[in-house]
N, C-alpha and C positions, 0 to 999 in steps of 0.2 A: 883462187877462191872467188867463187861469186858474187855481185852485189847481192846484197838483201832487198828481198821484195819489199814495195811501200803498201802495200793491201791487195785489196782487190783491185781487178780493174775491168771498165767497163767498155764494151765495144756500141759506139752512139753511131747512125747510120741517117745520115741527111740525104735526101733525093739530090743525087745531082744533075737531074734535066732541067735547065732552065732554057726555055724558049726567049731568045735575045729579042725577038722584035714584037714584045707589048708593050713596051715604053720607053722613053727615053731616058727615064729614071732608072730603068733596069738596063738599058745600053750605057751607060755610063757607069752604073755599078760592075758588068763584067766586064769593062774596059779595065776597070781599077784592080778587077779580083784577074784578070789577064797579065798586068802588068809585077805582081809582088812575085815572088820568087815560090816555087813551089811547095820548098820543105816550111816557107812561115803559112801557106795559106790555112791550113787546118786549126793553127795555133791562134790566129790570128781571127777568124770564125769563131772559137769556142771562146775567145776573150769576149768577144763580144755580146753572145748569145748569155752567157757568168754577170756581165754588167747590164744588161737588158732584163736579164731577169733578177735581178737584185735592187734594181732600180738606180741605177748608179750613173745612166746617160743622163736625164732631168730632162729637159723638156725645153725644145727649141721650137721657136716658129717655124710653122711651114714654110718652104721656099719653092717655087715654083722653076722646075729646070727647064729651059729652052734659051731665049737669046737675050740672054743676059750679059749685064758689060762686066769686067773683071772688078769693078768695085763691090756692085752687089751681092757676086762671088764671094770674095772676101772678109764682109760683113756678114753675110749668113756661118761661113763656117768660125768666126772668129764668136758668133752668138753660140755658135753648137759648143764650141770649143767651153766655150765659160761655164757651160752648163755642166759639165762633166765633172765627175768626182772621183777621185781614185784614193781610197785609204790601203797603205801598207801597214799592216799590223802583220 
């Protein structure tokens, strides 16, 4: 027997040409989106585009990438980190 369908379902279609060398903010980000496994990246995009448009990241300082030492690293992402809200309901 089949599962049961859960509704409709939608087919969403994001460009995926991204020109790697206009920043360094964007060579670091397909470093990251390089390195995740490929059956999570899709999942793993639409989580975040759900909590961005929900408001649900909050709102961190800008940080500026280039040659930064591993502290400042860590302070920025543990700022991003805080600001984050995730309700289970």
């Amino acid at each position: 027997m089949a599962a049961p369908k859960k509704g409709p379902r939608r087919h969403l279609f994001i460009n995926p040409y991204v020109y790697p060398d206009t920043s360094k903010r964007v060579d670091k980000a397909l470093a990251w989106w390089d390195s995740l496994p490929s059956g999570e990246r899709t999942k793993i995009a639409w989580e975040l585009i759900v909590a961005a448009a929900n408001g649900e990241l909050g709102v961190a300082q800008a940080v500026m990438i280039g040659d930064q030492d591993a502290e400042r690293d860590q302070a920025a992402l543990e700022s991003l980190l805080a600001n984050m809200v995730m309700d289970e309901d």
